[in-house]
Steps between C-alpha positions, in 0.01 A plus 500: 500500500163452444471539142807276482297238668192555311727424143693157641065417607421587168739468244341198334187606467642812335740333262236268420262789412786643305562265280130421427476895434811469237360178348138685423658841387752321257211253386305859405782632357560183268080509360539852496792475288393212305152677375697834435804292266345249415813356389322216231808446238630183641146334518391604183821387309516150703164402628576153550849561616365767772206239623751230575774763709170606677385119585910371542525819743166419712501171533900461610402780747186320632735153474679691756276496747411074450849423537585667825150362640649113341849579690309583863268223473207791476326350206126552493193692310585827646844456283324452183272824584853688567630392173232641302542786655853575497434395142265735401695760732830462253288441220357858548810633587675375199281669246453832706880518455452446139254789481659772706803460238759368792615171293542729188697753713688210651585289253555801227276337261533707221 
C-alpha cells in the first residue's frame, strides 16, 4: 500500500527522469557511433546536396516551433531563441545520423 502510494506521488517525476535518462544515453550512443563509423560517403559525393537536406531539415524543424507560437498568439523573443535552438538541435541530429551510418542503413544506399 505504501509503495503503491509512493508511485501514483511520484510517477511523473520518474517518467520525466526516464525519458531525460533515454534521451542522454541514445544522444551518447549516436556521437559514439558517429566518431566510430564515421559514415562520410554521402557528404563527400554531394556536398552541396547534403548542406541543403541539413539546412531544409533544421530550419522546417525550428519553423515548427514559430508556427505553433503564431497559432496560440505566444509570439515573442523567447520564440526566436527556441527556434535557433530546435534548429541547431535537428541540425546536429541530422548529421550525427549521417555519421553513425543510420541513413545509409536505412535508405540502402549502396
Amino acid at each position: 500500500m505504501l509503495l503503491e502510494t509512493w508511485l501514483i506521488q511520484t510517477s511523473n517525476i520518474i517518467i520525466k527522469w526516464t525519458i531525460i535518462a533515454l534521451l542522454i544515453i541514445s544522444g551518447i550512443f549516436l556521437v559514439v557511433m558517429s566518431v566510430l563509423k564515421r559514415d562520410l560517403k554521402y557528404p563527400s559525393a554531394h556536398p552541396w546536396l547534403f548542406t541543403l537536406e541539413t539546412l531544409l531539415v533544421s530550419f522546417t524543424m525550428g519553423l515548427i516551433v514559430i508556427l505553433m507560437s503564431y497559432g496560440r498568439g505566444q509570439l515573442s523573443t523567447k520564440t526566436l531563441l527556441e527556434f535557433l535552438l530546435m534548429t541547431f538541435k535537428f541540425g546536429v541530429f541530422h548529421i550525427l545520423l549521417q555519421f553513425s551510418g543510420f541513413y545509409s542503413y536505412a535508405l540502402i544506399d549502396e
